[in-house]
C-alpha positions in Angstrom: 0.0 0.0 0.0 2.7 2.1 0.8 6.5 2.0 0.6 6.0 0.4 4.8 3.7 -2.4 3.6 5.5 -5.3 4.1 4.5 -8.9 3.2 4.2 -12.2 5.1 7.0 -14.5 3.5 9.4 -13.5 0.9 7.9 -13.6 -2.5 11.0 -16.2 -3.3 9.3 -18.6 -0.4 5.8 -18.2 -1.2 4.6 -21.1 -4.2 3.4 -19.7 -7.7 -0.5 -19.3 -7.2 0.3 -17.4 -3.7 3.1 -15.3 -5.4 0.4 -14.2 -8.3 -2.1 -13.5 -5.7 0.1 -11.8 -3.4 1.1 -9.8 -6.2 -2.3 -8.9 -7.3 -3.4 -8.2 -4.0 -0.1 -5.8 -3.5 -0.6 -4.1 -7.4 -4.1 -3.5 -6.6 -3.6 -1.9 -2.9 -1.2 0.4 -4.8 -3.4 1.4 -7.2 -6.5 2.0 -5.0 -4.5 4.4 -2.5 -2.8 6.7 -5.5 -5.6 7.3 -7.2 -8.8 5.9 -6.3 -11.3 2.8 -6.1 -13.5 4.1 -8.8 -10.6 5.4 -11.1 -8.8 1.7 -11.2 -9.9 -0.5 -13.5 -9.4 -4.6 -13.2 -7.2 -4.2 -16.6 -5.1 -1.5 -15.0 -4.5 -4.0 -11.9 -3.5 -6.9 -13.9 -1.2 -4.9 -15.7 0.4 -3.6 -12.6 0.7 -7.0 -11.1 2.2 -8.2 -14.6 -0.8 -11.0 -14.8 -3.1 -11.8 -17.0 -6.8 -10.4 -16.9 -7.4 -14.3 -16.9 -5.2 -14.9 -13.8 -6.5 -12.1 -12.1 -10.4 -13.2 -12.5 -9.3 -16.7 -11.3 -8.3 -15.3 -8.3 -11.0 -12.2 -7.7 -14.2 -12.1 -9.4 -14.3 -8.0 -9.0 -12.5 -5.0 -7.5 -14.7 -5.4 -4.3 -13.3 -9.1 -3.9 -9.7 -7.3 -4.2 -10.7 -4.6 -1.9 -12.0 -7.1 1.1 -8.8 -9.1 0.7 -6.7 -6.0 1.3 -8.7 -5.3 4.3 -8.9 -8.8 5.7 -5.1 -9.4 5.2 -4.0 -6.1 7.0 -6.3 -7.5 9.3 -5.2 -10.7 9.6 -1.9 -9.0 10.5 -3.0 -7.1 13.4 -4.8 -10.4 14.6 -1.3 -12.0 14.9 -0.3 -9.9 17.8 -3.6 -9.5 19.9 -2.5 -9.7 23.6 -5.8 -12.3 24.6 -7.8 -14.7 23.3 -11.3 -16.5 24.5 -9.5 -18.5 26.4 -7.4 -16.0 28.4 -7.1 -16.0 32.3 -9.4 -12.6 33.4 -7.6 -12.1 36.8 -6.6 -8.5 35.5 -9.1 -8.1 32.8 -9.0 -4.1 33.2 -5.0 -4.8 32.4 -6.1 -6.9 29.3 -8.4 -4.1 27.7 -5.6 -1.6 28.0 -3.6 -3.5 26.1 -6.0 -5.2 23.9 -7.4 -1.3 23.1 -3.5 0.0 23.0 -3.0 -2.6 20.4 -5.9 -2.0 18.1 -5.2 2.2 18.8 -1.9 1.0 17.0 -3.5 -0.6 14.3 -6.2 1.7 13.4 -3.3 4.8 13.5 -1.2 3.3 11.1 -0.7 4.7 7.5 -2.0 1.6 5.5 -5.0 1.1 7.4 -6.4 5.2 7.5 -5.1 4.9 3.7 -7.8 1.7 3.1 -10.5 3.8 5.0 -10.0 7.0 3.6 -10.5 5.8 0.4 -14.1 4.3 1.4 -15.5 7.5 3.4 -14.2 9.2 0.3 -15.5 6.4 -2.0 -17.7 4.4 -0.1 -21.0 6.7 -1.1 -20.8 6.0 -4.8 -19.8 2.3 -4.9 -21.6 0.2 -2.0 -20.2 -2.8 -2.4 -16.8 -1.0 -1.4 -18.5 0.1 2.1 -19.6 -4.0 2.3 -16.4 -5.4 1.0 -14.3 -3.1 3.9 -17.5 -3.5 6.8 -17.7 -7.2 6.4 -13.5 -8.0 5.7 -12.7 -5.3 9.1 -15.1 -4.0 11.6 -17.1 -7.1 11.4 -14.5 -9.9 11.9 -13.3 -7.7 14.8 -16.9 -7.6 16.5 -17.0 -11.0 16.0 -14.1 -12.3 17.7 -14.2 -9.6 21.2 -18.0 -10.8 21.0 -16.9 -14.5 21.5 -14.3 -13.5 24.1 -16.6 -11.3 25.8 -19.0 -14.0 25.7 -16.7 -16.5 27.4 -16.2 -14.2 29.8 -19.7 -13.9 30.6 -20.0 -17.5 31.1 -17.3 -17.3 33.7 -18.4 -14.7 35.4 -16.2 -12.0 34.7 -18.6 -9.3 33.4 -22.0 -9.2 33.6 -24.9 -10.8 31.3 -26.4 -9.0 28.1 -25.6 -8.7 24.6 -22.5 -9.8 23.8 -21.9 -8.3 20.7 -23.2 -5.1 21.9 -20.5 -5.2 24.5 -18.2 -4.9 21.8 -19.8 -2.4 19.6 -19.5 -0.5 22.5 -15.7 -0.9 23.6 -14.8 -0.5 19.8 -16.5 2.8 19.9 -15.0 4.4 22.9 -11.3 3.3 21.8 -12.2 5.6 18.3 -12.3 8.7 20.2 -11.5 12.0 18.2 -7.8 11.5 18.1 -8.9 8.5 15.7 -10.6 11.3 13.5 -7.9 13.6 14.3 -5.2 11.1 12.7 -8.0 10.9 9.9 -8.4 14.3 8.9 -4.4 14.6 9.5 -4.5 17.3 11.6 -1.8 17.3 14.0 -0.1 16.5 16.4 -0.3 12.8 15.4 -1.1 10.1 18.3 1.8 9.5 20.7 2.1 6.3 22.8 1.3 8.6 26.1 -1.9 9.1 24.2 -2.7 5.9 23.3 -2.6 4.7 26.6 -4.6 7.1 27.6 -7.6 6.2 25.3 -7.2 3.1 26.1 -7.1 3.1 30.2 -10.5 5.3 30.0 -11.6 2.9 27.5 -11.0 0.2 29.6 -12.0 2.1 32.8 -15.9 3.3 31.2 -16.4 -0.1 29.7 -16.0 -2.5 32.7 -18.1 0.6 34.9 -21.3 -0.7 32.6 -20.4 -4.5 31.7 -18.1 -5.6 35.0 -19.5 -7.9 37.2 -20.8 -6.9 40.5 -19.3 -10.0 41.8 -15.5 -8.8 41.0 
């Protein structure tokens, strides 16, 4: 996406169908950040990737296939280093949201990912199946997964009972505070880590004052 995107294996250890597609999938995030989802053309990806208009359908039906994988990939990446998991000890669950919303903070500040959601506020309007492609490939796998941890939790004891997936609507939304929007817009001074922890502890703080169970 940008000259800091890096890759999961060198292309010399990857096998032939997952060096095409990763060079698809890197030609095409390229393309989509210079000059628009709208403005790139499936042709104009192929060439970029120096495939064929054949390979590339074999491996992505459309742009918005090609779009979602960006997004889930980058994703993907970010999952790698989440500091829990649904089956996590929750003796210092406040200390596990801190870091849990420190390292998404991280994620959602970086250059790639506000590149890949600039270009659906700025896009998103126009072509829908962008908005879907990035909703359902992101935000929604994210949901997902607290929802299932904050669910196990729930079983256990360790916050109280309700909606799930609600619960993590809700701490998603108070980690994107308006230094998230600030970063967005690019108005400085960018995010520092004395900031990010900040967000987070509050984050952390607000969300186990309304889900925390009475019993802890």
């Amino acid at each position: 996406m940008d000259d800091t995107h890096t890759v999961d294996a060198p292309a010399a250890q990857l096998a032939a169908p997952q060096r095409k597609r990763r060079q698809v999938v890197e030609a095409a995030a390229r393309l989509f950040m210079a000059q628009g989802y709208g403005a790139t053309s499936m042709e104009a990806i192929a060439r970029e990737a120096g495939v064929s208009k054949a390979t590339l359908y074999a491996y992505f039906p459309g742009k918005d296939a090609l779009f979602a994988a960006i997004v889930g990939e980058a994703c993907a990446r970010e999952a790698e280093g989440r500091p829990c998991c649904p089956g996590a000890d929750e003796v210092d669950l406040a200390g596990t949201l801190v870091s849990l919303g420190e390292g998404y903070l991280s994620f959602l500040f970086r250059e790639e990912v506000l590149a890949i959601q600039r270009v659906v506020m700025a896009e998103g309007p126009r072509f829908p199946e962008l908005g879907r492609a990035f909703f359902e490939s992101g935000p929604r796998r994210m949901i997902d997964w607290l929802a299932g941890w904050f669910a196990t939790l729930q079983e256990r004891g360790a916050l109280r009972a309700g909606d799930p997936e609600l619960a993590a609507e809700q701490f998603l939304s108070l980690l994107r505070s308006t230094a998230f929007l600030r970063h967005m817009l690019r108005l400085p001074p960018a995010p520092d880590a004395a900031e990010v922890a900040r967000i987070a502890t509050a984050a952390a703080d607000t969300f186990l004052r309304a889900w925390g169970s009475t019993a802890r």
